[in-house]
C-alpha positions, 0 to 999 in steps of 0.5 A: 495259522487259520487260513488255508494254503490252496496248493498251486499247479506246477507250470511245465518247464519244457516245450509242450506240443500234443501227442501225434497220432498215427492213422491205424492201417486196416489189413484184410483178415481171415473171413469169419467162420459159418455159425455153427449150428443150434442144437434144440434144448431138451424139454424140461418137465414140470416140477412135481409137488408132492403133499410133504412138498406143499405142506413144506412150502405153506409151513415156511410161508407162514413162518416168513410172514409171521416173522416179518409181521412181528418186525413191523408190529414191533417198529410201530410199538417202537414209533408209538412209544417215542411219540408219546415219550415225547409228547409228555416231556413236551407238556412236562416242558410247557408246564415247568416253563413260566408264563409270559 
């Protein structure tokens, strides 16, 4: 009941032989086309910051560290008080256990 059936492979029931191969013939195409020629790409112009821009970025730059300087204070918070949860029932532990 508790031992496990390993499933046997199934044996062919006719002749084997390997698959034939057939050499590919290579017919001559069509020549490739010329490449056509490359167009030049038109100059971008340089983007334009204007003061409600900036002050936009540098508000929403600040918005993101403080925001991911809350989530890591936070996880370290979280560290620090398993640590010394754990910490206390250690000695709790220690105590409570008799001497030998």
């Amino acid at each position: 009941m508790f031992r496990p059936k390993v499933p046997t492979m199934p044996q062919p029931t006719g002749p084997v032989a390997p698959p034939t191969v057939e050499p590919a013939t290579i017919t001559p195409g069509a020549p490739a086309p010329p490449p056509a020629p490359v167009t030049p790409v038109p100059i971008r112009l340089a983007v334009r910051l204007t003061p409600g821009t900036a002050l936009a970025l540098v508000g929403g730059g600040t918005a993101v560290v403080l925001v991911v300087g809350a989530v890591l204070v936070s996880m370290l918070l979280a560290v620090a008080l398993t640590a010394t949860s754990v910490a206390v029932c250690a000695v709790v532990i220690r105590s409570v256990l008799p001497r030998r």
